[in-house]
C-alpha positions, 0 to 999 in steps of 0.5 A: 500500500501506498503511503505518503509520509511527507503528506502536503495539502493540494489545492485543484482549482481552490479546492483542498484535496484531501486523503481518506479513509474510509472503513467499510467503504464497500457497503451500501452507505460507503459506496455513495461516500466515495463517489461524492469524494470522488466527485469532490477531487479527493484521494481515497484509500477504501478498506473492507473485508467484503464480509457485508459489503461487495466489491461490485459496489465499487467497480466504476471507482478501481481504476480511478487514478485517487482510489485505492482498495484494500481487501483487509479487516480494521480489527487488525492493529498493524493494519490500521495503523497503516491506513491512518498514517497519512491521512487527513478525514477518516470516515469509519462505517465498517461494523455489523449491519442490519436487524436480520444480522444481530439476531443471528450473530450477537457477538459478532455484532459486539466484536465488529463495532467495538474494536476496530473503533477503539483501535481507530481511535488508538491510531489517531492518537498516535498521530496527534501525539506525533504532531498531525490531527486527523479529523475523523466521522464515526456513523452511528445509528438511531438504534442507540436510543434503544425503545425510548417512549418518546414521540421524536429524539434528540441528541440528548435523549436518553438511551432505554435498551430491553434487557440483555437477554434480548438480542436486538439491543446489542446492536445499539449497546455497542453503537453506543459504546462506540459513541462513549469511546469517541467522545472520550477521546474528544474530550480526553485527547482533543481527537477531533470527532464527529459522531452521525446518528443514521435514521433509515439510509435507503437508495440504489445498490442497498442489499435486502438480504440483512433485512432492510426494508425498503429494497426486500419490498422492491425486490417482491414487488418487482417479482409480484410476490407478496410484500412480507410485513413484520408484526402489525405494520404500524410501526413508523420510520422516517427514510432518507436518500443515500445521497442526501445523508453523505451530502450531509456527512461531508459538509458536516466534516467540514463544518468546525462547530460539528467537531465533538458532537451527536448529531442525527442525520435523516429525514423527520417524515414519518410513515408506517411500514404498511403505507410503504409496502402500499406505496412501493406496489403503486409506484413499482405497477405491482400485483402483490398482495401483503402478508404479515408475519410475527418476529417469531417467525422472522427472527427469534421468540425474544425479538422485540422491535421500536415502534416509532422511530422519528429524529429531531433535526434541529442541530443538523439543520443549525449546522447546515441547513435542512439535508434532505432534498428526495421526498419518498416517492423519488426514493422508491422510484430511484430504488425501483430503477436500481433493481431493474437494472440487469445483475452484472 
């Protein structure tokens, strides 16, 4: 791997080129991130174990001259330190995905979002003890609020997890921790960290086989099969683009006044999971009926869900405007076209 130890800003046309990392760069979330860098001018290093996200996600990106892909697993502590030498942002999206995933690996989910954290955070270390700060984005998740009761939530919202003989709150436990340890390192340390709460990412390229909703109702409805709905279909959720939450990430990374805070990042319009099946079938043309089925019979006896799920956004929209410009028809449509296209 390449590495540029006598590292200088470069400026193309007054923009500041920067180099990146990005863990977990070739997941669904990741993949957008790098083609807005790219856009953007930036140099890249992406590091994934391919164990959830796909190489073909980043197939238009491997001969691009500012791109770099690394095969490689961010448990690794020499491996990790290896990426960080030289950079300038760190994005870190690598860690256990979907609900589908914590149910039937409850220890991986802990072991892959805490510990490559905690040696992210050890390497930047080294580097602001050797002189150079390194500006780094941890995404979080709406689950670390666990089953808070309340209507919508904000950043200083309590975090109610079930009991630890359930499973599903291992997830946002660990997400949390990955929260504390990030903070700590802010305040102990002066790391420079933003922390992003993620609220129901959808988009092109998003993979149902974890259990995300929205791309397992497009994919039935294409097929005309029934649309499966967990429990009563009354549960809300608030679904933003893919490409309005990296926007967000960016500017956010580059906004000072983000640096050592919580921030949540999605869209507050909230809908029920039963209106969503309905609107993907009139929007995809589709015969499909609904069918429900239990958690029990979706995931295991214990699996207990979160019935409302809205952000507040006041924050992100203080530090830089309201970041979402796709209503949700646009995202079904956009999703809709993506898997239509033929299977390379």
């Amino acid at each position: 791997m390449a590495l540029n130890p006598n590292h200088q800003f470069v400026y193309v046309i007054g923009i500041e080129v920067k180099e990146i990392l990005i863990t977990g760069g070739a997941g669904f979330v990741g993949s957008h991130l790098c083609q807005k860098l790219l856009d953007d001018g930036h140099r890249l290093t992406v590091v994934d174990d391919e164990s959830t996200g796909t190489r073909s996600n980043l197939e238009q990106f491997l001969g691009h001259e500012h791109f770099e892909f690394v095969n490689g697993d961010v448990s690794c502590p020499d491996l990790v330190d290896d990426l960080v030498d030289g950079k300038d942002h760190i994005y870190h999206l690598a860690a256990a995905v979907g609900v589908a995933l914590i149910a039937r690996q409850p220890i991986a989910t802990i072991e892959r979002n805490i510990h490559p954290t905690q040696l992210i955070l050890s390497s930047l270390r080294k580097q602001h003890e050797a002189g150079r700060t390194v500006r780094m984005f941890l995404a979080s998740t709406s689950e670390v609020y666990g089953k808070n009761p309340k209507a919508t939530w904000n950043e200083q919202d309590d975090l109610v997890f079930g009991a630890t003989t359930k499973a599903r709150w291992s997830y946002g436990a660990s997400k949390a921790i990955d929260e504390f340890l990030a903070l700590a390192s802010y305040r102990q340390y002066g790391l420079p960290v933003v922390i992003g709460r993620f609220f129901n990412v959808v988009g092109p390229r998003q993979s149902g086989a974890y259990g995300m909703v929205l791309p397992r109702f497009v994919e039935a409805a294409l097929r005309n099969d029934p649309l499966v709905i967990h429990d009563d279909g009354q549960q809300t959720r608030c679904f933003a683009h893919v490409n309005d939450i990296v926007n967000a990430v960016v500017r956010l990374m580059d906004e000072q006044d983000a640096v050592g805070e919580v921030i949540n990042i999605g869209s507050d319009h909230p809908i029920t999971i039963e209106q969503l099946a309905q609107r993907v079938i009139a929007l995809a043309g589709s015969s499909s009926q609904l069918q429900y089925q239990s958690y029990r019979e979706a995931y295991d006896e214990d699996f207990e869900d979160i019935r409302h799920r809205v952000p507040e956004l006041e924050k992100i929209t203080r530090l830089i405007g309201n970041p979402i410009t796709h209503d949700l028809d646009a995202i079904i449509t956009d999703v809709i076209a993506d898997k239509k296209q033929p299977s390379v």
